[in-house]
N, C-alpha and C positions, 0 to 999 in steps of 0.2 A: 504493500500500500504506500502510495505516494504519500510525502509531509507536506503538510499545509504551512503555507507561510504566513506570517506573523497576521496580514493584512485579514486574510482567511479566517486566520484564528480569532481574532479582535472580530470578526462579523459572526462568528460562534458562539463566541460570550454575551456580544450585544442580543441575541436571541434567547438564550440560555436566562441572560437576567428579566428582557423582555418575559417570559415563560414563570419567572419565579416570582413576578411584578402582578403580573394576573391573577397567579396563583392566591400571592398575599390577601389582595386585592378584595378576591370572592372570596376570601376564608377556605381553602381549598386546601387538603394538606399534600404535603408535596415531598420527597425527594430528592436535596441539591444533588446526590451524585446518580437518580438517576434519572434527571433531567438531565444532565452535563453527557450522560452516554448516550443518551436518544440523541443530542444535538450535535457530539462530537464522538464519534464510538473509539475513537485512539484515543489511548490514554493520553493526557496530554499534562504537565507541569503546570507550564503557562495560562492554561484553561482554568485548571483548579484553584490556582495561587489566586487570580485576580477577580473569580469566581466567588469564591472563599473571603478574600480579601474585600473585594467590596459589601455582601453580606456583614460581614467582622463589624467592619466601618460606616456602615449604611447613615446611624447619625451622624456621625463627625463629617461627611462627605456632602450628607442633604444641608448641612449647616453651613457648609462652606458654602455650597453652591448657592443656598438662597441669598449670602451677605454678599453678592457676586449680580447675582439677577435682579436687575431692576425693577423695582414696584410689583416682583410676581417670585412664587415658590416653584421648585422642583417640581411639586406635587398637580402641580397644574398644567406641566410641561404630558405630552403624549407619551405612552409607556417606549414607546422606541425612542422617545428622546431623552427620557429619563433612564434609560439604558445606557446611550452613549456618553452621556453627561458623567454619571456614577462611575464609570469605569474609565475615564480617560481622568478624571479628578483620581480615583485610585491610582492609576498608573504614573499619574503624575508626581503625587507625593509619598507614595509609599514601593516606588520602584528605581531602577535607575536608567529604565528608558529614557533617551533621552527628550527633552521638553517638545523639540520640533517635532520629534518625530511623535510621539503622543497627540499636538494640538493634530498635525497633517492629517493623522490615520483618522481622528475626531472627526474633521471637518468633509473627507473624503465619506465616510459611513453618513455621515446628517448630510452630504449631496445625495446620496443616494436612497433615504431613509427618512428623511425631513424635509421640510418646504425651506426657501432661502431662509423665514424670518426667524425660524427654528435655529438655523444651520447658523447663523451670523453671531445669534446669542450662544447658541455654544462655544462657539471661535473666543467671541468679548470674552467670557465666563472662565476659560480658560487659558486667554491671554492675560488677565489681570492677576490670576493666581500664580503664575509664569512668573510673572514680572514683581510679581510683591516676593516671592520665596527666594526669587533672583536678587531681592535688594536686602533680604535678609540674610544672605550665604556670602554678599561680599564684603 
């Protein structure tokens, strides 16, 4: 079986958490690992880590992100947007991807997954958090 590349991978998890956003949602009970093998049946590190990791941090990440989004919450953003959001915020500070390539694969998944005004406020959202963790590391 061919390995999927990171891009692939990141479009896994955005479904994976989509999947467990719904689930929450309706009070559904659920499975994170076997949701994660229905959506990605290799085992994967990367999958589970940030899978796992955003779950872990779901407050601290929906906290950032609302002190981030103007005049609106997370929680009002579309479950695919609030998938991409949750998990490029994870990757961003609790990984060592580096920032570009986090905001890019962000911004590439919300073209493909979100309308512009969607896609523009994740970009802001995760440019400002870039930029302020950037001013506190030098």
């Amino acid at each position: 079986m061919e390995q999927l590349t990171r891009s692939e991978l990141r479009k896994n998890i955005m479904t994976i958490l989509y999947q467990i956003n719904v689930y929450s949602l309706n009070k559904i009970e659920y499975n994170v690992d076997d949701i994660i093998k229905t959506v990605n049946p290799i085992d994967n590190e990367f999958v589970k880590d940030i899978v796992y990791g955003v779950i872990t941090n779901k407050e601290s990440i929906d906290e950032l992100a609302n002190s981030y989004l103007n005049k609106w919450t997370i929680d009002r953003l579309g479950n695919t947007d609030q998938s991409i959001l949750r998990m490029s915020i994870y990757e961003l500070i609790y990984t060592n991807t580096p920032s570009i390539v986090v905001i890019n694969e962000a911004v590439e998944l919300a073209k493909n997954y979100s309308d512009d005004s969607v896609k523009n406020m994740i970009n802001g959202v995760l440019d400002k958090i870039y930029h302020e963790r950037l001013d506190k590391h030098e």
